[in-house]
C-alpha positions as a printed NumPy array, in Angstrom:
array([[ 15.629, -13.111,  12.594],
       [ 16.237, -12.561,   8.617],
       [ 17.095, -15.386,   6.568],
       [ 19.364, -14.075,   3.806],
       [ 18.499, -17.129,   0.594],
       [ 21.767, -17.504,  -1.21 ],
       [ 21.95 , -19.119,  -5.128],
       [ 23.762, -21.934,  -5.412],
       [ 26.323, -21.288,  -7.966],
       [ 25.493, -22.084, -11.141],
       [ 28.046, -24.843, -12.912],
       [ 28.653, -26.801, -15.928],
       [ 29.442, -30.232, -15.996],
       [ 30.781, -30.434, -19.598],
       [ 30.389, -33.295, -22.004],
       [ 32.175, -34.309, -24.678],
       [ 30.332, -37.346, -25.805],
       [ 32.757, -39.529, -25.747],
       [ 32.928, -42.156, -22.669],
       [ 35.656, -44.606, -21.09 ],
       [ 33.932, -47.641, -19.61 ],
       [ 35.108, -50.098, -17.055],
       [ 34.684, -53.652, -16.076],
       [ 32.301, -52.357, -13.795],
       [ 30.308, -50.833, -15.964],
       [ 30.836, -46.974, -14.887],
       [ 31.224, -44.299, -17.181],
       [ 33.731, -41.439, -17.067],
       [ 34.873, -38.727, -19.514],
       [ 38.447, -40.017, -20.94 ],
       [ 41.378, -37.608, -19.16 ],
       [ 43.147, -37.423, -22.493],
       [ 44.738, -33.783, -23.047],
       [ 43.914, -33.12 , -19.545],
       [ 46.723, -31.901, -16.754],
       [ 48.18 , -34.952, -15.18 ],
       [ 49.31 , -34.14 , -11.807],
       [ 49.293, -37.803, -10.6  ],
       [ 52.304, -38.038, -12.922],
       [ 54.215, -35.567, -10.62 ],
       [ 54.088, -38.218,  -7.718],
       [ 56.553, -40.579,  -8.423],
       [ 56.008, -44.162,  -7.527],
       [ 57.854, -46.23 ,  -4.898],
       [ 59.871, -42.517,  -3.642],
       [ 58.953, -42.153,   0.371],
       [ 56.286, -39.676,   1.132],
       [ 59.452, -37.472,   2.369],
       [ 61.353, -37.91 ,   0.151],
       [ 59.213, -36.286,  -2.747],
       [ 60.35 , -33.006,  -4.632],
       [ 56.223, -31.811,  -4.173],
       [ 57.035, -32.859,   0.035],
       [ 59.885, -30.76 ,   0.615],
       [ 58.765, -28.01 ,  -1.566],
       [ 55.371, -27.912,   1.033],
       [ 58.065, -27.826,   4.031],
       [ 59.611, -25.104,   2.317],
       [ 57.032, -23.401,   1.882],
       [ 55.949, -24.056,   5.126],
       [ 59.228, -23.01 ,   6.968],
       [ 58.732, -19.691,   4.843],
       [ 55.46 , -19.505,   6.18 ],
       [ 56.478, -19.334,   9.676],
       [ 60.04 , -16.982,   8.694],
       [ 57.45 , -14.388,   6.494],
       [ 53.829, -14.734,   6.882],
       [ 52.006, -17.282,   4.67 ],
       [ 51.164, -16.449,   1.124],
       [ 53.976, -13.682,   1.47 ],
       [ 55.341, -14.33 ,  -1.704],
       [ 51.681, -13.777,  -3.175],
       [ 52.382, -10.367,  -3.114],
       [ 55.252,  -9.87 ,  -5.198],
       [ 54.058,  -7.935,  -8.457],
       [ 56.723,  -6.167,  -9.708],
       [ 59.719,  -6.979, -12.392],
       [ 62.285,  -6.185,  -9.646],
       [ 60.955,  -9.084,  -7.542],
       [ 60.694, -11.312, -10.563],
       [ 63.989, -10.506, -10.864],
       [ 65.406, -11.591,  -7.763],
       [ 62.93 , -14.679,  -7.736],
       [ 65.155, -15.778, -11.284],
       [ 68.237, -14.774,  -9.393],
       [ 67.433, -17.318,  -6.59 ],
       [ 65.903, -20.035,  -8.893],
       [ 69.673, -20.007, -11.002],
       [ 71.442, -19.629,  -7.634],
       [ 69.766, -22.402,  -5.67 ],
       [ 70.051, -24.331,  -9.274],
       [ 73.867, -24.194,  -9.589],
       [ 74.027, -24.94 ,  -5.375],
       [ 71.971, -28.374,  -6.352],
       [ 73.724, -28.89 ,  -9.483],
       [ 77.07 , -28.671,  -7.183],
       [ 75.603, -30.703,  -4.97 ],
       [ 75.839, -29.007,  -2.056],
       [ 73.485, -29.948,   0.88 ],
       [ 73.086, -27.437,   3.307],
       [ 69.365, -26.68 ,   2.45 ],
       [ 67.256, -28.256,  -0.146],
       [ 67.972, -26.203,  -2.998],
       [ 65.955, -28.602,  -5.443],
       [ 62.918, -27.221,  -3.524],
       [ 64.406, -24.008,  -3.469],
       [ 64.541, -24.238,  -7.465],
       [ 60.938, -25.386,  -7.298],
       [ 59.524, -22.518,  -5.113],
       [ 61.258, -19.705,  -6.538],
       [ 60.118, -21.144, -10.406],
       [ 56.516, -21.253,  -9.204],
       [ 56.85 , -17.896,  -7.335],
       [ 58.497, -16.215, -10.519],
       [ 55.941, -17.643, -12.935],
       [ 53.192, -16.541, -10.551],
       [ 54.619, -12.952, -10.537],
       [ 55.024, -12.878, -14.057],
       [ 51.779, -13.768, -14.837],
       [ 50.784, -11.277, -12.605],
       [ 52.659,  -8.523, -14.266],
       [ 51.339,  -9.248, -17.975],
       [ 47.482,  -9.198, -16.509],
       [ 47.604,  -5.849, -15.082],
       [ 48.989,  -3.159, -16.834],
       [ 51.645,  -1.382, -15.03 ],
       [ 53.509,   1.797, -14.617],
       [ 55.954,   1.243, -12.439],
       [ 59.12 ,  -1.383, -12.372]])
């Protein structure tokens, strides 16, 4: 039998010197100018109910209808295109308020599948469109 040693990787905890200290007496680095995503969870809404919720079943129904992580693969302006198409489209359906599918997560999901592609598209330089 070979055992194959691996290095553990090798991580920074960074340290800015400056501490926030409770009642308790523990120590933590202050979050200011850090991302908030607690903040996106708003209080006293049903589990649900919650944009983030229904964006997951989205997500999750598209899972099932394409393959997860399908829209992963977009990388092209064409597909960012139609991604912007369907953000505005599902946008105007919510802003109507129509209610035959949940086109506030629809808006959500096809935002954070167009800002994935794009970002994708100004890493790699490309020659096609």
């Amino acid at each position: 039998m070979t055992i194959v040693e691996t290095a553990l990787p090798q991580f920074e905890t960074k340290d800015s010197g400056k501490r926030d200290t409770y009642a308790s007496g523990m120590n933590r680095e202050p979050g200011t100018g850090r991302p908030r995503f607690d903040l996106l969870v708003p209080e006293n809404v049903p589990f649900d109910q919650q944009l983030l919720t229904r964006c997951a079943a989205l997500m999750e129904r598209g899972a099932r209808k394409y393959a997860e992580r399908n829209w992963e693969k977009a990388d092209s302006l064409e597909e960012l295109e139609r991604m912007k198409a369907s953000a505005f489209r599902h946008f105007m359906q919510w802003f109507a308020g129509e209610a035959d599918e949940d086109h506030a997560a629809a808006v959500f999901f096809n935002l954070l599948a167009a800002e994935t592609t794009a970002y994708k598209i100004a890493q790699v330089p490309r020659t096609r469109t």
